[in-house]
C-alpha positions in Angstrom: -39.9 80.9 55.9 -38.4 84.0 54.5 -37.0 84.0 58.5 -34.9 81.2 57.3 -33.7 82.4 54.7 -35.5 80.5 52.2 -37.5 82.6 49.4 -40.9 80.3 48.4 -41.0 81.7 44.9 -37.5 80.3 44.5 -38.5 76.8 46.1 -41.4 76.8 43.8 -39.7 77.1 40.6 -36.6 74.4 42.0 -39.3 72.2 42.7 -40.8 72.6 39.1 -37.4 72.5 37.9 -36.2 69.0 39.8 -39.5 67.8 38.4 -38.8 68.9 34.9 -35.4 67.4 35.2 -37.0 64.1 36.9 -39.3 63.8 33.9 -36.8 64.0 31.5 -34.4 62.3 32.9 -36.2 59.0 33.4 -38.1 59.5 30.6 -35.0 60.1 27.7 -31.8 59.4 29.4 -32.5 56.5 32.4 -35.0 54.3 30.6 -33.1 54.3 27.7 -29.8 53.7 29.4 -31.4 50.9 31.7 -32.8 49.3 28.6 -29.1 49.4 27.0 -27.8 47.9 30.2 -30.5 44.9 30.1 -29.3 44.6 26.8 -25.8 44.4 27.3 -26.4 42.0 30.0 -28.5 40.2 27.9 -25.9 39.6 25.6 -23.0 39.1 27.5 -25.2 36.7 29.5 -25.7 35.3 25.6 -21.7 35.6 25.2 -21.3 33.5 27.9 -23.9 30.6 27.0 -21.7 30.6 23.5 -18.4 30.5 24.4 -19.5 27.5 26.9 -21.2 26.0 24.7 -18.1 26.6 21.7 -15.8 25.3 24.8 -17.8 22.2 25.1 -17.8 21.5 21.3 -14.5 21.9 21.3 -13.9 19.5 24.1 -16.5 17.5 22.4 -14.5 17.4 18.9 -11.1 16.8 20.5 -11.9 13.6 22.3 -13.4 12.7 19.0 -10.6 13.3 17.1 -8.7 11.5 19.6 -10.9 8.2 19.2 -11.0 8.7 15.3 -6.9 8.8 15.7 -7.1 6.0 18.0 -9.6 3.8 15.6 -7.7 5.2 12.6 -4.2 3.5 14.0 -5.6 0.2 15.2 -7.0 -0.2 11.3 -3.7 0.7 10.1 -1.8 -1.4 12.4 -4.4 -4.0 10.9 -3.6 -3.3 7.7 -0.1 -3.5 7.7 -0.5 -7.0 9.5 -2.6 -8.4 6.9 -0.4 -6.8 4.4 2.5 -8.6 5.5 0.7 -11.9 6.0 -0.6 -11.4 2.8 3.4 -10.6 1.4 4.5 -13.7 3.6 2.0 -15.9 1.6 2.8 -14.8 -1.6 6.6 -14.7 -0.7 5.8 -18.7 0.1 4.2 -19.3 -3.2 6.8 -17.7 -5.1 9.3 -19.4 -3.6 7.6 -22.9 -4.0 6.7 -22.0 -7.7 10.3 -21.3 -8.1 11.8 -24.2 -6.5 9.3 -26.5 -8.8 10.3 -24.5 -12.1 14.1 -25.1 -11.5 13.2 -28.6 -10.9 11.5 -28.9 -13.7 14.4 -27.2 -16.0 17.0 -28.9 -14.1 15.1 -32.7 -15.2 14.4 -31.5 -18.5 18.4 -30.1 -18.6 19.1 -34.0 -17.5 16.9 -35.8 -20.2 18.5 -33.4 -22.6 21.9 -34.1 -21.9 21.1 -38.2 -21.7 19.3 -37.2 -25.1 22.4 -35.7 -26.0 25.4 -38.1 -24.7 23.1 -41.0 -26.9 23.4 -39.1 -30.3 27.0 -38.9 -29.5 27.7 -42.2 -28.8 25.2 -42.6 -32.0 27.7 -40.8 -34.1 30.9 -41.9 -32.5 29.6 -45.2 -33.3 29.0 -44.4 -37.1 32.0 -42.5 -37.7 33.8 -45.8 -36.0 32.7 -47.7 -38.2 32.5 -45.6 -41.6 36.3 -45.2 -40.4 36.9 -49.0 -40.2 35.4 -49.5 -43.4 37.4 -46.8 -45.2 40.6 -48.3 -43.3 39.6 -52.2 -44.6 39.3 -50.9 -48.1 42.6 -49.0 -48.4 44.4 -51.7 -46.0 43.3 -54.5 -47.8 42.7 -52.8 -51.2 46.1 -54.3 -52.1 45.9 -57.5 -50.8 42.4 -58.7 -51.5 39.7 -58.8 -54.5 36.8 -56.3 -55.2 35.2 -59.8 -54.2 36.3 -60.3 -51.6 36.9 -56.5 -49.9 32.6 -56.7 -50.9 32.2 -59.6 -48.7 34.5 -58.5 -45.7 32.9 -55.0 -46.0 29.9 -56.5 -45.9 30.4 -59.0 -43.3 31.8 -56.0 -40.9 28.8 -54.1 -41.3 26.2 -56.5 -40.1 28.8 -57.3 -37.6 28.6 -54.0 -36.7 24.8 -53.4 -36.9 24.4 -56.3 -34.8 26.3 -54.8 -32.3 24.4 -51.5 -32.8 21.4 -52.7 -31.9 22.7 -54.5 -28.5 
């Protein structure tokens, strides 16, 4: 072999070497750096598995919150129609309650007034007649007795009464 050029000795000691460096090698720098790999791996295979699983959530929540708008607005829209059913109603009541009450005050303004214009006439009536009689007793204060202004007086007023109660 030394005819080739190649010194045993030296192949010896690159062959203990390369072994050395084998050894050491797999042993503190590839096993290690495989396992970090795995592990890596391992957790971007984990990544993955999350973020699909966030993605479907997401998906998952967004069509919810879709439905719960949807559900949310048809109650709303439910609302708002009873609501104004409910207005409509009341609106009716009022209005009839309303319409009765100015009845009411408009018969009770009618019976007052016919209360009223028969107190007039009343007092018309009276004053007419008080009137007479003070007009028959100055009128005739010169022309008749005390006697006899008694007995017309007198004679005028149950005239009068008479006439009253007609």
């Amino acid at each position: 072999m030394e005819n080739l050029g190649v010194d045993p000795k030296l192949l010896i000691a690159q062959l203990i070497n390369f072994g050395l460096f084998f050894f050491i090698f797999s042993k503190f720098i590839a096993k290690p750096f495989l396992a970090y790999i795995q592990d890596e791996k391992k957790k971007d295979a984990e990544r993955n598995r999350l973020n699909e699983l966030a993605l479907k959530q997401d998906a998952y929540l967004i069509k919810k919150e879709e439905e719960m708008k949807i559900r949310l607005r048809k109650e709303y829209d439910k609302a708002l129609s009873e609501a104004k059913h409910e207005a409509e109603t009341v609106k009716a009541t009022l209005m009839k309650d309303a319409k009765k009450e100015a009845e009411e005050y408009v018969t009770k303004a009618q019976k007052q007034m016919q209360s009223d214009k028969l107190t007039m006439e009343r007092e018309i009536k009276d004053r007419i007649a008080s009137l007479s009689v003070l007009l028959i007793e100055h009128g005739l204060k010169d022309y008749l007795t005390e006697d006899m202004q008694k007995g017309v007086t007198k004679q005028l007023l149950t005239h009068l009464e008479s006439k009253k109660l007609n």
